[in-house]
C-alpha positions as CSV (number, residue, x, y, z in Angstrom):
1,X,0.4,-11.2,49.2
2,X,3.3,-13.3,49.6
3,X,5.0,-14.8,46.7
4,X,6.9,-18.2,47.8
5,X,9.7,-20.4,46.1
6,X,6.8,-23.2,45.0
7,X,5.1,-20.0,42.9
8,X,8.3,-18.7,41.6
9,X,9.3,-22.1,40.3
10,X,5.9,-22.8,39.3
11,X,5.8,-19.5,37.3
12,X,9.0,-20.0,35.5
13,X,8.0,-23.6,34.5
14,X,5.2,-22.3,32.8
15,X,7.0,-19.6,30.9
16,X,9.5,-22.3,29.9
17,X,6.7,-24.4,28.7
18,X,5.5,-21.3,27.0
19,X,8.3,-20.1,25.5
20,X,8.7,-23.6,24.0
21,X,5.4,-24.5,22.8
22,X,5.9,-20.5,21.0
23,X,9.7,-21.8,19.8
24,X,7.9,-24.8,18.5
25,X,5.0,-23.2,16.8
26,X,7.6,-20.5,14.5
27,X,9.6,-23.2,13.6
28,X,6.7,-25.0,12.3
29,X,5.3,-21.6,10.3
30,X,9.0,-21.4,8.9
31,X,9.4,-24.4,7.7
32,X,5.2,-23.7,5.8
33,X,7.3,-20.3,4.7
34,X,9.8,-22.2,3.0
35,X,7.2,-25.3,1.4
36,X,5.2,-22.0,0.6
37,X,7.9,-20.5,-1.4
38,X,8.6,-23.4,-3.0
39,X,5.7,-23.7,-4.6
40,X,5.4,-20.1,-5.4
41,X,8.9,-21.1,-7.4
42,X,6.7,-23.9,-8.6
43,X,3.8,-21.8,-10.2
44,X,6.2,-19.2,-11.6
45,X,7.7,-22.0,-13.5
46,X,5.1,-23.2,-14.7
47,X,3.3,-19.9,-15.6
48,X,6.7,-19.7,-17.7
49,X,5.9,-22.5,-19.7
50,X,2.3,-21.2,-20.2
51,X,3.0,-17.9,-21.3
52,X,6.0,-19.3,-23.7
53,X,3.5,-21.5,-25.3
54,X,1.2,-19.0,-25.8
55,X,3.2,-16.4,-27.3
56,X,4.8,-19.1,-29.5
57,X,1.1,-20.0,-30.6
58,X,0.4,-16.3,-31.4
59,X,-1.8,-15.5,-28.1
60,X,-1.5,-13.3,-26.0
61,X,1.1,-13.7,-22.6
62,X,-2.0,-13.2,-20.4
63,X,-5.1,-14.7,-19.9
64,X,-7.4,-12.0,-18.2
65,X,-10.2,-14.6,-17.8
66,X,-7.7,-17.0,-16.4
67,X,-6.6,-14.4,-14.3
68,X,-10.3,-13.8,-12.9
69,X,-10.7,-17.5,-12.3
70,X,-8.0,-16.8,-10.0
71,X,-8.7,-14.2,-8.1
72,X,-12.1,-15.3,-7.2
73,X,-10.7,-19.0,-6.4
74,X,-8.6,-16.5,-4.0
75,X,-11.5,-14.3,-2.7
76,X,-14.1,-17.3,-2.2
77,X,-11.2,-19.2,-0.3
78,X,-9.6,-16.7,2.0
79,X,-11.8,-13.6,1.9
80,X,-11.1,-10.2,0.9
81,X,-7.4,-10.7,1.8
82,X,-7.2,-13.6,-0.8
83,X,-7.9,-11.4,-3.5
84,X,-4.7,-9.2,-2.7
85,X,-3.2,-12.4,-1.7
86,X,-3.9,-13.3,-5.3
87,X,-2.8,-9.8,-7.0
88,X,0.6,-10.5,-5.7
89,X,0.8,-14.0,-6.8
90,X,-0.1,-13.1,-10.4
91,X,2.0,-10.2,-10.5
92,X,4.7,-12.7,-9.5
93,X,3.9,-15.1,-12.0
94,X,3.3,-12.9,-14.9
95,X,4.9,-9.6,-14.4
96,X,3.0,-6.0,-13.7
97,X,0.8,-5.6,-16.5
């Protein structure tokens, strides 16, 4: 088989166009990274709050029902990997209990 200029070219324009749609794709997740972490930084503010209030009130810090409410909002979402997606997030939030 012969390989001539017109298939080189033609082959290295698609692996430009490639390697540019693939560029274009991880900046894109990045920039979900960083709007994800921010509202990660969000919740964990916010779970602050909750948790203050509660103790101040005489509760407890954690809400184990709460907690279940959240995993399987997790789980029924995302699947099995939502659940561990969820552990991590509380653990975050809250602290290793």
């Amino acid at each position: 088989m012969t390989t001539t200029t017109e298939d080189i070219t033609e082959g290295s324009t698609e692996d430009i166009r490639a390697g540019a749609s693939i560029a274009d794709a991880r900046a894109r997740i990045d920039a979900l990274d960083d709007r994800i972490i921010g509202l990660i930084q969000e919740r964990m503010a916010v779970s602050a709050v909750i948790q203050e209030t509660r103790i101040a009130s005489g509760g407890r810090r954690v809400s184990l029902s709460r907690e279940m409410e959240v995993l399987g909002h997790f789980r029924d979402a995302l699947g099995k990997p939502g659940t561990a997606l969820a552990m991590t997030l509380l653990e975050l939030c809250r602290g290793r209990i």
